[in-house]
VMD Tcl script that builds the backbone (N, CA, C; Angstrom):
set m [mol new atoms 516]
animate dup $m
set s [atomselect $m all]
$s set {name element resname resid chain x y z} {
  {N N UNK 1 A 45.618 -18.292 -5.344}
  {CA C UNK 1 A 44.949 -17.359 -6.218}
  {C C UNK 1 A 43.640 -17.904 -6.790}
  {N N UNK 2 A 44.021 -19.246 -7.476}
  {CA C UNK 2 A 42.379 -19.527 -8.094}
  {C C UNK 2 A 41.290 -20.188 -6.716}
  {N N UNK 3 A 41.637 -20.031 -5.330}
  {CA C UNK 3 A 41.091 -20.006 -4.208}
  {C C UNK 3 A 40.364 -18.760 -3.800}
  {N N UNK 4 A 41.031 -17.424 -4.291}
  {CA C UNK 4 A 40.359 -16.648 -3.938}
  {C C UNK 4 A 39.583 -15.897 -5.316}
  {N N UNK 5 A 39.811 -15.899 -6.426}
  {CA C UNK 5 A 38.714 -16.157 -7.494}
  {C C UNK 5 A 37.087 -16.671 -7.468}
  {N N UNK 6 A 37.901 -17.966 -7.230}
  {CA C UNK 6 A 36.648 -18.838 -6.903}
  {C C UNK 6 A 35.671 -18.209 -5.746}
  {N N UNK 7 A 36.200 -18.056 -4.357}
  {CA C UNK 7 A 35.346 -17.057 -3.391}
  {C C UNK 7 A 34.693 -15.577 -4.191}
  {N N UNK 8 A 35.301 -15.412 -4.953}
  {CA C UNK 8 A 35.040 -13.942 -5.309}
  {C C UNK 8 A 33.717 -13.769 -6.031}
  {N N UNK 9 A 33.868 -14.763 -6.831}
  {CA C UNK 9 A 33.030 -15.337 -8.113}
  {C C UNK 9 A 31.613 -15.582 -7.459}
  {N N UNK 10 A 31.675 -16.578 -6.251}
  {CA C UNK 10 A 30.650 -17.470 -5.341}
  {C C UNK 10 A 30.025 -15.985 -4.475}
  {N N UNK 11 A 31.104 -15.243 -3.705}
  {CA C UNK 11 A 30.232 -14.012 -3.456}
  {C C UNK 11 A 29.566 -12.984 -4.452}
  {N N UNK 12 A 30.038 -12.239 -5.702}
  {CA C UNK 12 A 28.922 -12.091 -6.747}
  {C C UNK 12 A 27.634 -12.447 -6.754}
  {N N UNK 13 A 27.864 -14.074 -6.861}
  {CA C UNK 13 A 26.607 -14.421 -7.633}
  {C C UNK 13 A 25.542 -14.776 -6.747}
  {N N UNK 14 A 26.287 -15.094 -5.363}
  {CA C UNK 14 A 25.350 -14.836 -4.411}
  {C C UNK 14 A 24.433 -13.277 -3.832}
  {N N UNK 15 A 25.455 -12.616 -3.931}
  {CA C UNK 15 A 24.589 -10.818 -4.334}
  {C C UNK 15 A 23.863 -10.806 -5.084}
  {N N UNK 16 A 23.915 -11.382 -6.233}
  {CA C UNK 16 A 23.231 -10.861 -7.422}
  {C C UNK 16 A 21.819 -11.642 -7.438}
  {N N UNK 17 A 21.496 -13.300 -6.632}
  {CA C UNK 17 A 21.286 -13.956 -6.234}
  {C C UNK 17 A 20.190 -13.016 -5.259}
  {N N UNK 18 A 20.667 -12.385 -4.257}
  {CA C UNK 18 A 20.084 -12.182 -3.038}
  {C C UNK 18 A 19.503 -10.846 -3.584}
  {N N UNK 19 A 19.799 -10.315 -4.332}
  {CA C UNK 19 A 19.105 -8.966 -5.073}
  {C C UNK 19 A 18.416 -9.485 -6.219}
  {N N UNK 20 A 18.468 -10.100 -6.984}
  {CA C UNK 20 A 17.223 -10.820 -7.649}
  {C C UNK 20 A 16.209 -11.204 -6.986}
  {N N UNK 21 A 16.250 -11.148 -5.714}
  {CA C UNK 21 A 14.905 -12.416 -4.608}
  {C C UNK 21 A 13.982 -11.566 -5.369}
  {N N UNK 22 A 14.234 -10.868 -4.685}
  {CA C UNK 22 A 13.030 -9.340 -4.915}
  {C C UNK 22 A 13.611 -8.708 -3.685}
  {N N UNK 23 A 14.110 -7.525 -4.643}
  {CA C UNK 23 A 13.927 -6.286 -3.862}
  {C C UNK 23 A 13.115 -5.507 -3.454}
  {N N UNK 24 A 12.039 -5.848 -3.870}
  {CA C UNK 24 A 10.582 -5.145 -3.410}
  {C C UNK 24 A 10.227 -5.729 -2.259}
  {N N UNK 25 A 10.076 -6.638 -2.227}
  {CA C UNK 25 A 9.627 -7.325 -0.896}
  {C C UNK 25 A 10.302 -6.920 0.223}
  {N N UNK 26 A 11.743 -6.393 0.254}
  {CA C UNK 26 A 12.385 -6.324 1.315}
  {C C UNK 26 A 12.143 -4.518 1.547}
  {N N UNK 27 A 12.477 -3.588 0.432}
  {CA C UNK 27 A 11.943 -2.717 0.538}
  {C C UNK 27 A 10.220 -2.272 0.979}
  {N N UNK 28 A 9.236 -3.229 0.678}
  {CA C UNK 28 A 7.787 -3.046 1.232}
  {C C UNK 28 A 7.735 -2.844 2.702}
  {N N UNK 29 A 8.456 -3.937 3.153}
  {CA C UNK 29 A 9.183 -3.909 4.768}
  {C C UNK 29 A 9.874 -2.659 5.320}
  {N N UNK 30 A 10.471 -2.584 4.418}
  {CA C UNK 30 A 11.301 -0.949 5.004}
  {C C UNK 30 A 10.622 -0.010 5.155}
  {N N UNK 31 A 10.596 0.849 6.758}
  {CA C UNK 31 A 9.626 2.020 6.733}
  {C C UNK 31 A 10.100 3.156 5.940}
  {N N UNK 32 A 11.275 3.544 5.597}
  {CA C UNK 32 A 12.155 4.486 4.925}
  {C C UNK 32 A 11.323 4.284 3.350}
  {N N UNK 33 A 11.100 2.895 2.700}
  {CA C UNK 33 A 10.633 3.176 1.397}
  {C C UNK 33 A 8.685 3.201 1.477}
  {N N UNK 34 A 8.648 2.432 2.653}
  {CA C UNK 34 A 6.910 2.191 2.528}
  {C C UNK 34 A 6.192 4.002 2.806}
  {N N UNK 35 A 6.952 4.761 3.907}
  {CA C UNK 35 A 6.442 5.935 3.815}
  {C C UNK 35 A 6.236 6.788 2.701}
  {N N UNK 36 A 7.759 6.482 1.495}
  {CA C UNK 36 A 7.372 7.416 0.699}
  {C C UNK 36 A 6.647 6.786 -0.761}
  {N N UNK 37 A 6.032 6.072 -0.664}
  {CA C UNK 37 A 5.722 4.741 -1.698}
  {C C UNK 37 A 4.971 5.633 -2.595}
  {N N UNK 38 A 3.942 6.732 -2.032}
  {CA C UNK 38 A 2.985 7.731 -2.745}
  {C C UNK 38 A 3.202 8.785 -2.969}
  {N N UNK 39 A 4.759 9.315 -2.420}
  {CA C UNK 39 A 4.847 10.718 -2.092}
  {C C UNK 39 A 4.831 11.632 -3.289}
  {N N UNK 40 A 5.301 10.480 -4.766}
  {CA C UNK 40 A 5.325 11.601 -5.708}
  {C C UNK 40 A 3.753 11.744 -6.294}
  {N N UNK 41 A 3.114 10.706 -5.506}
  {CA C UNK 41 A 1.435 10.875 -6.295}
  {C C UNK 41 A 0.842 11.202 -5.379}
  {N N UNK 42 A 1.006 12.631 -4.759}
  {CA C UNK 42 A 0.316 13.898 -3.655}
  {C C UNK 42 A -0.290 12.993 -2.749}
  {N N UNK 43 A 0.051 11.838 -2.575}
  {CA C UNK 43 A 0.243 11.239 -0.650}
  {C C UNK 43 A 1.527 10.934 -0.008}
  {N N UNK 44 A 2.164 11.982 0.538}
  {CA C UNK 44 A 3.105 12.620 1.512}
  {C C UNK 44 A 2.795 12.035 2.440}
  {N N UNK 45 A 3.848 11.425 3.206}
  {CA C UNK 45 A 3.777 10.891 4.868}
  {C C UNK 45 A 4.462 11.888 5.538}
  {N N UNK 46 A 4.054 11.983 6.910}
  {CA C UNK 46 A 4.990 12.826 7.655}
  {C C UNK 46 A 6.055 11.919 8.470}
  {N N UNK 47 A 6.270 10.904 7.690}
  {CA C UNK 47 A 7.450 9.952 8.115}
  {C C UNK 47 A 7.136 8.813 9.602}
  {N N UNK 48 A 7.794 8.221 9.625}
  {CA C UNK 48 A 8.215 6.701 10.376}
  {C C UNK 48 A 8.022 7.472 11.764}
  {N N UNK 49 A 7.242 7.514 12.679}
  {CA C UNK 49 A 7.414 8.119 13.893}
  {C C UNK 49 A 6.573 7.174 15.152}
  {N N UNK 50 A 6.541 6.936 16.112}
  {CA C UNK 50 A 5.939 5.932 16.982}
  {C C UNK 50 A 4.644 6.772 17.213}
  {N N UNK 51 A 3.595 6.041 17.918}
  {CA C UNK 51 A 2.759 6.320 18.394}
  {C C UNK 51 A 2.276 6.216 19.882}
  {N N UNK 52 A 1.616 6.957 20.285}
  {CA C UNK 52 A 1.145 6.760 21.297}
  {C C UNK 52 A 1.486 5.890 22.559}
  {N N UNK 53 A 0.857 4.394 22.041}
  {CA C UNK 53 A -0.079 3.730 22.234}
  {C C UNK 53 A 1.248 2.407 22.029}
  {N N UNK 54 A 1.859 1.669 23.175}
  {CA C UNK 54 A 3.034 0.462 22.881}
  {C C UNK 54 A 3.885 0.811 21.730}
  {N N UNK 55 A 4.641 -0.334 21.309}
  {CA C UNK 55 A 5.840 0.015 20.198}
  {C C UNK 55 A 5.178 0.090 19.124}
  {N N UNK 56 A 4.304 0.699 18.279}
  {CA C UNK 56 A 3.452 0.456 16.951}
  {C C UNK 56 A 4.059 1.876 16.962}
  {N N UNK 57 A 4.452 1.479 15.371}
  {CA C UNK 57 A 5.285 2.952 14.953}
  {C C UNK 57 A 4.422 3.219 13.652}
  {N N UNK 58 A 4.156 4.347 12.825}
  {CA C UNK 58 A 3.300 4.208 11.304}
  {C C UNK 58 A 3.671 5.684 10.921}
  {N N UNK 59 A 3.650 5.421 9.758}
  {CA C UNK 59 A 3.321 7.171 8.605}
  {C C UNK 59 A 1.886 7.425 8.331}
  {N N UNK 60 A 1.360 7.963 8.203}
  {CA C UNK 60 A 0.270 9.015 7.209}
  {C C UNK 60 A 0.132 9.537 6.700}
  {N N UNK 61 A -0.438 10.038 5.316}
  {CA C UNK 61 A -0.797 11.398 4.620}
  {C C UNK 61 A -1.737 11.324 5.201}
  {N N UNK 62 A -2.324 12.952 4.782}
  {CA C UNK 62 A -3.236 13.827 5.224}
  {C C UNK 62 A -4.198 13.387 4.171}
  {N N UNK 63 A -5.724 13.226 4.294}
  {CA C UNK 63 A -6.186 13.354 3.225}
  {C C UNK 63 A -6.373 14.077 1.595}
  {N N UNK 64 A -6.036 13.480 1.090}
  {CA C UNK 64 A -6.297 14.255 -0.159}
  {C C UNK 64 A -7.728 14.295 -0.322}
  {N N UNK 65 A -8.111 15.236 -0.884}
  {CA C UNK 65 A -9.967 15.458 -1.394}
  {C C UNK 65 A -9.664 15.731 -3.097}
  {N N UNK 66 A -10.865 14.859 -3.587}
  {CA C UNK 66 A -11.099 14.860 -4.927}
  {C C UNK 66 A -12.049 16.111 -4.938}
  {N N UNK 67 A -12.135 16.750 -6.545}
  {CA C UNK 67 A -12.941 17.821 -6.869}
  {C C UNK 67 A -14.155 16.950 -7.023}
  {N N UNK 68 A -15.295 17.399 -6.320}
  {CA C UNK 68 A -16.695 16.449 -6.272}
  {C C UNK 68 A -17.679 18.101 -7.169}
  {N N UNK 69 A -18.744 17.506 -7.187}
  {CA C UNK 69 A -19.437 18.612 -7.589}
  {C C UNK 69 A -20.728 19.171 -6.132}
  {N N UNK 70 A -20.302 19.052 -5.275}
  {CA C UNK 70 A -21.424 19.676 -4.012}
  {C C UNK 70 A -20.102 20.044 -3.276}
  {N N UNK 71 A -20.818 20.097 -1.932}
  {CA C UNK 71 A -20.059 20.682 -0.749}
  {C C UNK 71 A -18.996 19.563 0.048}
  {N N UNK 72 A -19.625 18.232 0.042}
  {CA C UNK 72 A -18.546 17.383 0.637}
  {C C UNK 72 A -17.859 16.637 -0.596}
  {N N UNK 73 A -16.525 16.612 0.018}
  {CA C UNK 73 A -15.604 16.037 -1.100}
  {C C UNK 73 A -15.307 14.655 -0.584}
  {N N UNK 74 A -15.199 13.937 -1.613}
  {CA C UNK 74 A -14.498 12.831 -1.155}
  {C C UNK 74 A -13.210 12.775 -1.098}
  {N N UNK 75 A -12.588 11.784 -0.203}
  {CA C UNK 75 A -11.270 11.838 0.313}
  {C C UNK 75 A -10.661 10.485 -0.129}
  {N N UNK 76 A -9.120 10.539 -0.007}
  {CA C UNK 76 A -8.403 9.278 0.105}
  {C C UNK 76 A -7.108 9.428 1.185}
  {N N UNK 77 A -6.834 8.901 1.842}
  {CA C UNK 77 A -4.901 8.927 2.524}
  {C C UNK 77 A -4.718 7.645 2.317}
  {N N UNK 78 A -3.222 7.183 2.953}
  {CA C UNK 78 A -2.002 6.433 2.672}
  {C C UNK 78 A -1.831 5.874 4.220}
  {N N UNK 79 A -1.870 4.969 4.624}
  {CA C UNK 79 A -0.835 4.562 6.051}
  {C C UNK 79 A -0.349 3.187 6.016}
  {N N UNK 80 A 1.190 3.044 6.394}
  {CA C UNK 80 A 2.360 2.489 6.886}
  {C C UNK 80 A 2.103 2.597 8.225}
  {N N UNK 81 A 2.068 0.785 8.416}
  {CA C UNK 81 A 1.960 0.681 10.150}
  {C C UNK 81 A 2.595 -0.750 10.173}
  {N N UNK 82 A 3.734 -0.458 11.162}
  {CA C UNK 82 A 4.541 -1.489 12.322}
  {C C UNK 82 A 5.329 -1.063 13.285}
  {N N UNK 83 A 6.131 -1.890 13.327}
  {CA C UNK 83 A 7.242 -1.852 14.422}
  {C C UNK 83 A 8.112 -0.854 14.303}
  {N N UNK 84 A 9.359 -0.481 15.097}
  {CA C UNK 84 A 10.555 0.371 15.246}
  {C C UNK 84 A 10.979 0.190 13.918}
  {N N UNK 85 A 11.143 -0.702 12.984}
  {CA C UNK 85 A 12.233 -1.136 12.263}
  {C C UNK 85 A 11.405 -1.941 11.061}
  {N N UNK 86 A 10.461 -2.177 10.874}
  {CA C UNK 86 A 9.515 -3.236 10.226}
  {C C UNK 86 A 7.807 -2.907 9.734}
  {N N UNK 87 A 7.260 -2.962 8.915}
  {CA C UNK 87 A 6.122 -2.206 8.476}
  {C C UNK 87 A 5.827 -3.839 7.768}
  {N N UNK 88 A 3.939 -3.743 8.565}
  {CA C UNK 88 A 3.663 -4.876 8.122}
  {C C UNK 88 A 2.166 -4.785 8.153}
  {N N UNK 89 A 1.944 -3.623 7.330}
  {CA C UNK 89 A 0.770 -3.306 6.650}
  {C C UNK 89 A 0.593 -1.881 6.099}
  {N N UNK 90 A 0.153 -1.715 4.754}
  {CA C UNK 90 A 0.118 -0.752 4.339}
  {C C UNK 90 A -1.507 -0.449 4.527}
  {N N UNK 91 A -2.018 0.673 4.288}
  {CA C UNK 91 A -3.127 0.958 3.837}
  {C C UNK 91 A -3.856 2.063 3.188}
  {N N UNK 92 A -4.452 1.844 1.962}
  {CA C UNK 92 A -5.067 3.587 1.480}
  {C C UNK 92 A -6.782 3.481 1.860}
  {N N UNK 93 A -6.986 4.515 2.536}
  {CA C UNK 93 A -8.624 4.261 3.046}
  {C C UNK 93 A -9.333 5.611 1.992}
  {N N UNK 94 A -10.192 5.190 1.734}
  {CA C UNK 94 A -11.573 6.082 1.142}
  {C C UNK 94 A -12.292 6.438 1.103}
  {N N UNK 95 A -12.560 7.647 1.440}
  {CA C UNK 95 A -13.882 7.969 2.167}
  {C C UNK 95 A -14.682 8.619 1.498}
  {N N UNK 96 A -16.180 8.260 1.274}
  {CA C UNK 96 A -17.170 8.720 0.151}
  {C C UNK 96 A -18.276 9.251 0.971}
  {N N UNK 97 A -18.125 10.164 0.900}
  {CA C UNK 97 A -18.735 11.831 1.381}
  {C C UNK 97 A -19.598 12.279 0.303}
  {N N UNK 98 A -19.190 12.141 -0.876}
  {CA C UNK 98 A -20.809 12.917 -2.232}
  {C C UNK 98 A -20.869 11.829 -2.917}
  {N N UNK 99 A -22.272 11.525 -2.715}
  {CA C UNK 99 A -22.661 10.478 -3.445}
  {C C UNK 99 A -22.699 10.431 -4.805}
  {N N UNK 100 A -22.859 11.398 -5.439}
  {CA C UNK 100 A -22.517 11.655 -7.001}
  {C C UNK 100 A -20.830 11.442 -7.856}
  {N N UNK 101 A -20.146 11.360 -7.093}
  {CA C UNK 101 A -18.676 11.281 -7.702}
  {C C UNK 101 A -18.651 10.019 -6.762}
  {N N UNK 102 A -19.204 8.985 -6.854}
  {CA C UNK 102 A -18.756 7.684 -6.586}
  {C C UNK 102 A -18.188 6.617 -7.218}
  {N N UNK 103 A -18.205 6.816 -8.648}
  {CA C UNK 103 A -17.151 6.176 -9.312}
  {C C UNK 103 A -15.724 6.897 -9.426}
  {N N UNK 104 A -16.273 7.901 -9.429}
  {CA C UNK 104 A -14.613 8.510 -10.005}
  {C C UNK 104 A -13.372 8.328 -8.557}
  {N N UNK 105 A -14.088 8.428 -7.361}
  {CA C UNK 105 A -13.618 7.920 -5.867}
  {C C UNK 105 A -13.006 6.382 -6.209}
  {N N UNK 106 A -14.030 5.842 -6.491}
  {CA C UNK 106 A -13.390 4.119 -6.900}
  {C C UNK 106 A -12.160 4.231 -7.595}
  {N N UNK 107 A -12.335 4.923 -9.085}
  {CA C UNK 107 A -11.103 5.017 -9.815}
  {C C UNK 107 A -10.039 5.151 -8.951}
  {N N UNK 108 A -9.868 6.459 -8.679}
  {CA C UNK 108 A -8.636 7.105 -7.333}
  {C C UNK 108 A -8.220 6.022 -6.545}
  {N N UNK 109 A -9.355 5.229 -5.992}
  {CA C UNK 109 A -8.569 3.690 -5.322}
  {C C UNK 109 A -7.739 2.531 -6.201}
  {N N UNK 110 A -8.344 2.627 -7.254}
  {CA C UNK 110 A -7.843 1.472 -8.420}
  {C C UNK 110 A -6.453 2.260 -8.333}
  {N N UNK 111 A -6.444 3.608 -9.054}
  {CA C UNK 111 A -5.392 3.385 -9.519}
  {C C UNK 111 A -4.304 3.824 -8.540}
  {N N UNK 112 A -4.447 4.094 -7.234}
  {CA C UNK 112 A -3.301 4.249 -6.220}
  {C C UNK 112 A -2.788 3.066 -5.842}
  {N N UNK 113 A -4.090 1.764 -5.916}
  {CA C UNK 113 A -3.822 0.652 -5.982}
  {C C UNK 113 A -2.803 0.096 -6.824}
  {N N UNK 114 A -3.253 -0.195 -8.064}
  {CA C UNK 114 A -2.254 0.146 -9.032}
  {C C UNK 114 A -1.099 0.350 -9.050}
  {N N UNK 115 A -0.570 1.726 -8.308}
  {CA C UNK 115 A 0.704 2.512 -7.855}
  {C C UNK 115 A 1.799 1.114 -7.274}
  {N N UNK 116 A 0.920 0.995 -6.423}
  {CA C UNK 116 A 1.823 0.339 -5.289}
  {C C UNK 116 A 1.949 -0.643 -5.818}
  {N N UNK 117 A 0.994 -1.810 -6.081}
  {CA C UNK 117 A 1.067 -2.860 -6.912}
  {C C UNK 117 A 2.361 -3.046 -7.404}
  {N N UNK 118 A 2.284 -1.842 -8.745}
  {CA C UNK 118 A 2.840 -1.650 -9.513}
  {C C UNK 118 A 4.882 -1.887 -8.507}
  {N N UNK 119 A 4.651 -0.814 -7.432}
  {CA C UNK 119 A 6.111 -0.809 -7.207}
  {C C UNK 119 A 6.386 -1.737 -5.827}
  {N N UNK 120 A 5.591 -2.212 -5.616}
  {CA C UNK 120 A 6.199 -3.402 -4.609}
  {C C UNK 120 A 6.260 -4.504 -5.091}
  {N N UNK 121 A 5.618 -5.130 -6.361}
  {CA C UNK 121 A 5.533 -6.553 -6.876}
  {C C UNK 121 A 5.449 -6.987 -8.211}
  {N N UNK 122 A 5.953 -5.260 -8.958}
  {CA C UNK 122 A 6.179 -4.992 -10.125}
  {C C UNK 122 A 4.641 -5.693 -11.095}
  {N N UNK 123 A 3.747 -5.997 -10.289}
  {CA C UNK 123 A 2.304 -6.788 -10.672}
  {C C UNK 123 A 1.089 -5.778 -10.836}
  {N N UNK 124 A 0.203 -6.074 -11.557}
  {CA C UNK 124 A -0.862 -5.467 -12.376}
  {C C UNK 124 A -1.904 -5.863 -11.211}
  {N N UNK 125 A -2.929 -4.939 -11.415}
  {CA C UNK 125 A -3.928 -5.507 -10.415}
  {C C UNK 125 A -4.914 -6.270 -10.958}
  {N N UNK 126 A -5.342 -7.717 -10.649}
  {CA C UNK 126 A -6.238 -8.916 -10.997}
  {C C UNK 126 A -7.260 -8.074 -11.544}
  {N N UNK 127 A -8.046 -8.552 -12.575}
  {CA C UNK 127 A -9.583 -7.711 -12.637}
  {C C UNK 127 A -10.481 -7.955 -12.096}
  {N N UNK 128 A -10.652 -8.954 -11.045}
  {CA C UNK 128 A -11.409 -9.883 -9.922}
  {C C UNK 128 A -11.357 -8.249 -8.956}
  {N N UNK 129 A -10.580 -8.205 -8.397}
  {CA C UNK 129 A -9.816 -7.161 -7.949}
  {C C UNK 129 A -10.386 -5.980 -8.313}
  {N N UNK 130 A -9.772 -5.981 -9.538}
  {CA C UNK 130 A -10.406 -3.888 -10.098}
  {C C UNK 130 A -12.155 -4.144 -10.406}
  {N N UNK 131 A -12.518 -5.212 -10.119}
  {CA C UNK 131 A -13.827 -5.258 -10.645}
  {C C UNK 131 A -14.548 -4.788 -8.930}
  {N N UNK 132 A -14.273 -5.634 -8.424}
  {CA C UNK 132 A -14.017 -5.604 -6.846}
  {C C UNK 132 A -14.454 -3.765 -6.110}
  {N N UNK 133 A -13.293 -3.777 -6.159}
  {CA C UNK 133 A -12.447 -2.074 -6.157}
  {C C UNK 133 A -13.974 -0.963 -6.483}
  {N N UNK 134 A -14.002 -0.994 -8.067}
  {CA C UNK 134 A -14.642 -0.165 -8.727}
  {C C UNK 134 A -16.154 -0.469 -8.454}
  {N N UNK 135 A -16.713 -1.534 -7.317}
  {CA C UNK 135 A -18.217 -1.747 -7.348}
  {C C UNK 135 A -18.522 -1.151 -5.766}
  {N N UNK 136 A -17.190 -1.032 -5.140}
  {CA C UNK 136 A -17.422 -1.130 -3.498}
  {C C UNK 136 A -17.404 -2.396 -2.797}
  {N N UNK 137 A -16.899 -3.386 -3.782}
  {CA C UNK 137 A -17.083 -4.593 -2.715}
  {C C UNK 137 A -15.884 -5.231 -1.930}
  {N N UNK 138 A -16.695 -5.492 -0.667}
  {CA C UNK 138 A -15.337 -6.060 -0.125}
  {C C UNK 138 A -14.999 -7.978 -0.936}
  {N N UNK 139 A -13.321 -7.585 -0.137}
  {CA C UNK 139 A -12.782 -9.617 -0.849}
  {C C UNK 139 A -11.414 -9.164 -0.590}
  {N N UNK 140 A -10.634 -10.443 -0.638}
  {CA C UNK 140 A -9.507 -10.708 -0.527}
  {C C UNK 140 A -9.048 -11.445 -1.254}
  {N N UNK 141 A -7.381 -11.159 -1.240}
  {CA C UNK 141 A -6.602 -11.353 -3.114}
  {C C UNK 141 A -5.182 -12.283 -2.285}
  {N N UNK 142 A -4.990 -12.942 -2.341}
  {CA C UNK 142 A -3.265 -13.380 -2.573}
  {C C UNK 142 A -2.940 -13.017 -3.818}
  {N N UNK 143 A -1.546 -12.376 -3.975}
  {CA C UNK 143 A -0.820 -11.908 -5.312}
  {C C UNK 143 A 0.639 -12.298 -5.045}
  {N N UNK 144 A 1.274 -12.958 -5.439}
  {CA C UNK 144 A 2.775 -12.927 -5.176}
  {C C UNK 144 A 2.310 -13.406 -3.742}
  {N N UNK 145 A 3.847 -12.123 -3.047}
  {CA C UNK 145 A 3.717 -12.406 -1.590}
  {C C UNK 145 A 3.471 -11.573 -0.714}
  {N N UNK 146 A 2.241 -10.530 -1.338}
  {CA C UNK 146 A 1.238 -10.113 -0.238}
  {C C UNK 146 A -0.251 -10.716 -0.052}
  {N N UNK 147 A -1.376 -10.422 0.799}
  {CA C UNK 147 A -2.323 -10.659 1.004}
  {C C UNK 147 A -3.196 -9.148 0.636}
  {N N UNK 148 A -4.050 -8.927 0.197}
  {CA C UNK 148 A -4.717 -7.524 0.174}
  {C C UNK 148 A -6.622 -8.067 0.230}
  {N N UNK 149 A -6.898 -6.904 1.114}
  {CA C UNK 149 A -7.975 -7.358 1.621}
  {C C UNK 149 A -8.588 -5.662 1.527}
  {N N UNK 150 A -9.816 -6.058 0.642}
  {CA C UNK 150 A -11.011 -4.531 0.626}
  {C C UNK 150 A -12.210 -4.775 1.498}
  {N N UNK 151 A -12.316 -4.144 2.455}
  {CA C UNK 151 A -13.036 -3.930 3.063}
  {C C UNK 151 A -14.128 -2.535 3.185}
  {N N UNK 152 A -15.603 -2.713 3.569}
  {CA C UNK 152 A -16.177 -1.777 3.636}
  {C C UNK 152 A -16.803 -0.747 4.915}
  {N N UNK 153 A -16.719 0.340 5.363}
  {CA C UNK 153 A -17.213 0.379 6.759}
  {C C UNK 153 A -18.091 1.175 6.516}
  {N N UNK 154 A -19.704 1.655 7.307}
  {CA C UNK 154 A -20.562 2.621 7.737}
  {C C UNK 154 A -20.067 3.421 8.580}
  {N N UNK 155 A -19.971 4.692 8.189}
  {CA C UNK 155 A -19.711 5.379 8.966}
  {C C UNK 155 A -20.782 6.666 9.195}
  {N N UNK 156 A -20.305 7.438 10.527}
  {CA C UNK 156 A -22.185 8.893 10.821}
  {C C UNK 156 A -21.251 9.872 9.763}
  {N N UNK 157 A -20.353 9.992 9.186}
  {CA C UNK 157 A -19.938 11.222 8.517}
  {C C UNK 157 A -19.631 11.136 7.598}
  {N N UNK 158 A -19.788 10.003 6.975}
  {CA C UNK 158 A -19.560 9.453 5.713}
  {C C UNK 158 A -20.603 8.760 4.971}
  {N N UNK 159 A -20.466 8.478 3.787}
  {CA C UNK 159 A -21.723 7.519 3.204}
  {C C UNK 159 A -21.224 6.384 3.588}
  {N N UNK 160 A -19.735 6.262 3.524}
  {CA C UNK 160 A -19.017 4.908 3.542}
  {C C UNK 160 A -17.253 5.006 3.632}
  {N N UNK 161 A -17.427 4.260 3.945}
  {CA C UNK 161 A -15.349 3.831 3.623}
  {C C UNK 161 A -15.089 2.636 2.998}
  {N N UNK 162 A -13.877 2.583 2.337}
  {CA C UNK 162 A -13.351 1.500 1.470}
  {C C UNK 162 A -12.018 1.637 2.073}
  {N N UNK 163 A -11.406 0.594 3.042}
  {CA C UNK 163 A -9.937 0.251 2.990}
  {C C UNK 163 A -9.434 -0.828 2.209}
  {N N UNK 164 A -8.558 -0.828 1.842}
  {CA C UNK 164 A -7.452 -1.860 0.905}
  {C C UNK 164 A -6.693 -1.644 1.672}
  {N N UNK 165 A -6.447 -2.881 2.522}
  {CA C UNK 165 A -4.958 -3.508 3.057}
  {C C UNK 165 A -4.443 -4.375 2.776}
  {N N UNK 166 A -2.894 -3.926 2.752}
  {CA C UNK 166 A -1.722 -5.146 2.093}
  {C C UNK 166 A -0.752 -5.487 3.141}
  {N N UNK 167 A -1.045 -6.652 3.516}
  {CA C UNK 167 A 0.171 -7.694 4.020}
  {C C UNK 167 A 0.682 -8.209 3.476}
  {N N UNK 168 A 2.081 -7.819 3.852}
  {CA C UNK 168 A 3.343 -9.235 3.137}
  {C C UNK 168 A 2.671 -10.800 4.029}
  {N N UNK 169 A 3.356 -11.562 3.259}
  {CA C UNK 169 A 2.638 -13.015 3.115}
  {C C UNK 169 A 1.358 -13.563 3.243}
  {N N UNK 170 A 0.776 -13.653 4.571}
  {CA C UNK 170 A -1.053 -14.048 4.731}
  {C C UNK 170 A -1.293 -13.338 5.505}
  {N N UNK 171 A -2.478 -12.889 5.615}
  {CA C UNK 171 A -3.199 -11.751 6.382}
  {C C UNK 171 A -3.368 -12.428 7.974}
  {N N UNK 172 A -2.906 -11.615 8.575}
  {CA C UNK 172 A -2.593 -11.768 10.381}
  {C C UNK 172 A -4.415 -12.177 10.642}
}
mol reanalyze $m
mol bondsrecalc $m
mol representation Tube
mol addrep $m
């Protein structure tokens, strides 16, 4: 009896143990939670589905468009991209279409940023970072145990793009 106590006790605390690691981390990995990471903040994935193109499986929202004051709006979406079983990069891209609502576009990145931050690593975003974010500049952050990297692109239909990508551990 106090043989199987003792086991009982040792399995507990090893659960409790293995769910303390962080559950975020293991959930960030999961395509089931990384798809819906935004869904209640109007970026909807249309779920875990393969692509094309070898075993690379990913989600997407559709762009959301901010209220701008002209004819082109600026945009933001959401994408989850890996394997069958494994997601090993997130990303929200931004696309700045009216040059006049170009801060308030930044904001929308901070704080979706933020979002996730917030629920994969229960962590605040650096102000290196939101300073970063809110100017257009690109850089890269270790936090915990992702890597996140802002990058900027030229694009013919855009003024610009801003991606923020997050890898668990160091950036591939």
């Amino acid at each position: 009896m106090p043989g199987m106590f003792f086991q009982a006790l040792l399995s507990g605390v090893l659960l409790i143990t293995l769910f303390n690691a962080s559950a975020s981390e293991a959930d960030f990995t999961n395509p089931e939670f990384a798809c819906s990471l935004l869904s209640d903040h109007r970026l909807r994935t249309s779920g875990w589905s393969k692509r094309l193109a070898g075993q690379q499986y990913e989600c997407r929202s559709h762009y959301r468009e901010f209220l701008t004051s002209g004819r082109l709006k600026n945009r933001i979406r959401y994408i989850a991209h890996g394997s069958v079983d494994l997601v090993n990069m997130l990303r929200l891209e931004l696309q700045i279409r009216a040059r006049r609502d170009v801060q308030r576009a930044h904001r929308h990145l901070l704080e979706y940023t933020s979002i996730i931050l917030d629920k994969i690593l229960d962590a605040e975003v650096p102000d290196d970072m939101k300073d970063a974010i809110l100017a257009g500049i690109k850089g890269d952050w270790h936090l915990k145990t992702v890597t996140l990297s802002l990058s900027r692109f030229s694009l013919d239909n855009a003024l610009y793009e801003l991606h923020l990508t997050i890898y668990p551990g160091t950036k591939p």
